[in-house]
N, C-alpha and C positions, 0 to 999 in steps of 0.2 A: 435570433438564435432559438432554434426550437429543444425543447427540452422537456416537453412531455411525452415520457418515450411509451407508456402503454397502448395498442392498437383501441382503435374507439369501437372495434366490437372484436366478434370472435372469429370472423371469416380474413378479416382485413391484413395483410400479410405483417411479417415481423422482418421489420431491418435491424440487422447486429451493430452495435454501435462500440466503439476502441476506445475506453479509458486504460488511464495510468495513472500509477502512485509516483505523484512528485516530494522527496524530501528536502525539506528547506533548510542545508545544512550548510550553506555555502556562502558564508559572511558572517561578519566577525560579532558578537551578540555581546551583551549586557549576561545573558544567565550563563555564557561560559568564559567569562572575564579571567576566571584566575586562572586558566590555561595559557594566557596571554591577552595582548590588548586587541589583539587583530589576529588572534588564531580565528582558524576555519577548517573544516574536517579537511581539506585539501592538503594540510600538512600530514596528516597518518597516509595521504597516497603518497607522496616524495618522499615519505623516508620508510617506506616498508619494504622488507626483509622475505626469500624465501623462506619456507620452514623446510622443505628438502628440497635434492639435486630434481630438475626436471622442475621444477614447480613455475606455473607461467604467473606472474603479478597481473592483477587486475589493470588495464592499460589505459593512459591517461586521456582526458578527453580533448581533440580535436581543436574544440574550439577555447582552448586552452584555462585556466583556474578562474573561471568567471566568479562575480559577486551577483547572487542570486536575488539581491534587496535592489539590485538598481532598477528601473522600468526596461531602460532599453536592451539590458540581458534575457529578459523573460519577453518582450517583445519576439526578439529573436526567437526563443523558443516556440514560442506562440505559431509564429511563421511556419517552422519547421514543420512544426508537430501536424496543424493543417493543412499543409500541402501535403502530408503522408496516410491523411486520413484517420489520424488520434481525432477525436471526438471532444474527450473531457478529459478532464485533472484533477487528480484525486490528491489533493494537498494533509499529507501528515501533519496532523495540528495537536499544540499541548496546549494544554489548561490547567490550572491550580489557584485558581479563584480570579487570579486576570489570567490574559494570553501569555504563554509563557512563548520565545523566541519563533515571535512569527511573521518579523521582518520581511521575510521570503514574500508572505503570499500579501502583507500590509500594502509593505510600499513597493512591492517588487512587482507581483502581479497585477494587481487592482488597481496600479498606476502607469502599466502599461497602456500605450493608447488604441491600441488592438484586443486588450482585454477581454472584448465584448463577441471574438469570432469566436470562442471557446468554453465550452461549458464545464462547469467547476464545481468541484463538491468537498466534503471534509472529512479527512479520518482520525477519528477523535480515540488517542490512547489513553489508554491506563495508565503508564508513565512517563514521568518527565525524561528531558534526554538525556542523553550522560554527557557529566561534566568532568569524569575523569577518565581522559584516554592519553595511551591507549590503555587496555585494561590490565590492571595486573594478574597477572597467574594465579594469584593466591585469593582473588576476589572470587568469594562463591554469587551461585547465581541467586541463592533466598536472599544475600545481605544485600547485591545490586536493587534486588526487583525493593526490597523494602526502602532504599536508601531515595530509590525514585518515584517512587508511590506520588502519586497526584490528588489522592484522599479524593476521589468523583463518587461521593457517596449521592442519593436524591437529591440533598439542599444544594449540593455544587453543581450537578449537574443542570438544576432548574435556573439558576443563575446561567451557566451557560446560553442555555438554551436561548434566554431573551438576549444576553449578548450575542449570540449569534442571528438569533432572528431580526434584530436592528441591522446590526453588521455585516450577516452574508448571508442570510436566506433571499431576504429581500430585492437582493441586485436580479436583473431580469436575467442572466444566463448561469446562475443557482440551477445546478442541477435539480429539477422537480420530479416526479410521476404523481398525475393527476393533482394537479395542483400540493403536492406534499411533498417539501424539502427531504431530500435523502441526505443520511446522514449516516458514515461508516463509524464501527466500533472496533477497534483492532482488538483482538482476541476477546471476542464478546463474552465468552465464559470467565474472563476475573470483572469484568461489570453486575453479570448477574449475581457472581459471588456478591460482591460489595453490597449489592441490594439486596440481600436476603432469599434469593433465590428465585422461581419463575415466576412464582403469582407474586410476589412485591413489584419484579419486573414489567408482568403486565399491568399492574395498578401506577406503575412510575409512567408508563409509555401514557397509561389512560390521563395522567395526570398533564401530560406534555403536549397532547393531540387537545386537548379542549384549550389548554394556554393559545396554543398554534392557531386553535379554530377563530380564537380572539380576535388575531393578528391578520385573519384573512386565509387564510392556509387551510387544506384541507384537513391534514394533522402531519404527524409525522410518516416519513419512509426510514425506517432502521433494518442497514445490511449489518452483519456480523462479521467479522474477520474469522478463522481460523486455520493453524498449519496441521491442526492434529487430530486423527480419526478418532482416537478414544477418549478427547475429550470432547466430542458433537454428541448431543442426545433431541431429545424430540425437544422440538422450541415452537410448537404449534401454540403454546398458551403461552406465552412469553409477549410475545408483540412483533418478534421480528417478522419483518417481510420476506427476507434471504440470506446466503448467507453467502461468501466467497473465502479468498484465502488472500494472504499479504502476498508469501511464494515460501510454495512446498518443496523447493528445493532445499533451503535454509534449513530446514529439522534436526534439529542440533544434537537426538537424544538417540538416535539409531542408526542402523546401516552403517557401513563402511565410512573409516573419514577422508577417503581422496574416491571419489564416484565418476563414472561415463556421464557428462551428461542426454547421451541420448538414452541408454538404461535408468538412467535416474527419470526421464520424463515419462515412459514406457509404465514403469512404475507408480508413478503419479498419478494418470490418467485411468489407471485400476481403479484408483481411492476416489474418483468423483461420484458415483451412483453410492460407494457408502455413504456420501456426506448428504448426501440426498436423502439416504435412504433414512439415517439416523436421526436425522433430523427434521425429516417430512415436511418440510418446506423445499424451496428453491433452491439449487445450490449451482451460481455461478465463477465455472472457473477462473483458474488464474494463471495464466502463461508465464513464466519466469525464461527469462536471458540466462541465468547463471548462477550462482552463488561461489564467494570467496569472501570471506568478510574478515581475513585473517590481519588483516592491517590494523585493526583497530585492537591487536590484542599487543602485547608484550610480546618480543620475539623471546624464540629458546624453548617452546613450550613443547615437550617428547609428542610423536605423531602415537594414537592410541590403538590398541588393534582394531576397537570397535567401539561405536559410541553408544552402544548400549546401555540402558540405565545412569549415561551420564553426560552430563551438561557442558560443551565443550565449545560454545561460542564464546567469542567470534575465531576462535583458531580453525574450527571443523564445525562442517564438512567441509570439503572444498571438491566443485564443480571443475572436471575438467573435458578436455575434446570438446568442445562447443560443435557443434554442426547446423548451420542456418536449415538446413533440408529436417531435420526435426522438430526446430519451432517452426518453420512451415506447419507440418503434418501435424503437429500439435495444434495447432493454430486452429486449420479445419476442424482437426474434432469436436476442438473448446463449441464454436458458433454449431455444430450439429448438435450436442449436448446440451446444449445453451435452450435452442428453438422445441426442445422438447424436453422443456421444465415449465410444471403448470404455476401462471403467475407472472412466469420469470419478466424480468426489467429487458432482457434483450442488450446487457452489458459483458463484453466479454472481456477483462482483465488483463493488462499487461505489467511486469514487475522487471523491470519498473521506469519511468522514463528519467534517471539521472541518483542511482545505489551505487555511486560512483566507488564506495567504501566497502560495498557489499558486491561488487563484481556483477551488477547487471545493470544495463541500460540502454535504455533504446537512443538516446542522444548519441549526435557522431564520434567515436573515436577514434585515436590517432592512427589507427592500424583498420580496424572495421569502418570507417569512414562512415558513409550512410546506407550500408548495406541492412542493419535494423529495422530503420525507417522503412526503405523499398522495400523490404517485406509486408511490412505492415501492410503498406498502403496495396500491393500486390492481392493478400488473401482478403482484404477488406475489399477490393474490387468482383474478387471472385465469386464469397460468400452472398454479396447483395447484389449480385449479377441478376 
């Protein structure tokens, strides 16, 4: 598996390469016990509620309520994904001094015996996941974010890191550039909060890349997540390499709460030369299917004129009109935008392959079959034509 994706000079052409964010929410865990003994987010999709007339549910997947911890589920996926021309897997991982519910990618992936076609990487959040859904109305979103806090201040995070550099840098199809493990930070600005700000940041990274350099590695590769323009500022003296987005359709705190999605991507695709520009690094887009995430909340919740100034996940926004001919066109732009960002990894973002809970995904569903996929695999043909 090749996975050193920087060109070996400056003439030599760039091929776009199709990751996605896998979330590993799909079997029954240890840190969400007291939900049940064998719950799995797959109960917040069977029993979810429109909030008004007209409203479509996020539709169920195809290959019916898989458990994501076994090999031969993620096998399958494995199969799919490369036959459509996905590249890598961006696995959503927690941490809070051990692995917090990482079943999914332990024994599910890495025990797959096809594992090794598919190149894997990790997005390391800020918080732990939620263990109490779906959510109630009344929960604000300061009490959630504190109640899940993962406390990744330096000392945890350096722990990590050699846990992770034994555990999953190391495997040969670890996503690398130039010999240096990538490693995503989901909402990279409450990391550098936690650290003290840029220059602690960059003194943390400096502190990580010489660990790294120990272990063989050239140092680290840190991409940054973000959904939100006015909280990107200049990250040139930080350490990051890039930055991308999880999916900018999700923006919980503006714009109308039931949206077009072909207007809402139109929209989107404005904001990537800001995040560029703000930020004066690389910024690789992120394609998003959708957004609905309203299953994970309490039904009953009033629809609000405007989410203006306030926090209204998981009810709102909600994505609707889906149109394949706009992630098409989206598609192209991302890989033209992409090839003219200086630096750039040459990754172009999909959101997400399996937000079953969050209304996007590229895995087949029961109505969209594998029309996703053949897209993918469609613009991926075209763009590296």
């Amino acid at each position: 598996m090749i996975n050193e994706l920087e060109p070996k000079n400056k003439t030599e052409s760039r091929q776009i390469r199709i990751a996605t964010y896998v979330y590993p929410a799909w079997h029954s865990s240890e840190y969400r016990k007291a939900l049940g003994e064998k719950w799995t987010e797959w109960e917040l999709l069977k029993s979810a509620q429109p909030l008004f007339s007209g409203h479509n549910l996020s539709e169920p997947p195809l290959w019916g309520c898989y458990d994501d911890s076994k090999p031969r589920t993620v096998a399958k996926q494995i199969n799919a994904a490369i036959a459509h021309n996905i590249n890598i897997f961006i696995f959503v991982y927690y941490w809070k001094s051990i692995p917090v519910m990482n079943e999914g990618i332990d024994n599910g992936f890495l025990k797959a015996q096809n594992n090794k076609k598919i190149d894997f990487a990790l997005l390391l959040s800020p918080r732990l996941p939620r263990n109490k859904l779906p959510l109630p109305k009344d929960l604000s979103d300061a009490s959630d974010r504190k109640r899940r806090d993962a406390n990744l201040n330096p000392t945890n995070i350096m722990k990590f890191i050699k846990f992770a550099s034994t555990e999953y840098f190391k495997k040969s199809n670890y996503l690398k550039i130039n010999n240096s493990p990538v490693l995503y930070f989901f909402q990279y600005y409450d990391f550098v909060k936690r650290w003290g700000g840029e220059k602690n940041t960059q003194k943390l990274f400096k502190k990580i890349n010489k660990y790294l350099r120990s272990e063989g590695f050239s140092g680290l590769y840190p991409i940054g997540t973000t959904d939100y323009v006015n909280e990107t500022k200049d990250l040139r003296k930080t350490g990051f390499k890039a930055i991308t987005s999880y999916n900018l359709l999700g923006s919980a705190s503006h714009g109308e709460p039931v949206q077009d999605y072909t207007k809402a991507m139109e929209k989107r695709t404005k904001w990537w030369p800001i995040f560029a520009k703000r930020s004066r690094i690389a910024y690789l887009p992120c394609i998003s299917l959708g957004f609905d995430a309203s299953c994970r909340g309490e039904p009953g919740l009033p629809q609000p004129r405007t989410l203006e100034g306030g926090r209204y996940y998981p009810w709102y926004p909600i994505m609707e009109n889906f149109e394949i001919k706009s992630f098409e066109d989206t598609l192209r732009k991302a890989a033209s935008f992409i090839l003219k960002q200086p630096d750039s990894s040459s990754i172009l973002h999909v959101a997400s392959w399996n937000e079953w809970t969050e209304g996007n995904h590229l895995e087949p569903g029961l109505y969209s079959g594998y029309t996703h996929l053949q897209t993918i695999e469609k613009i991926y043909r075209e763009i590296n034509a």
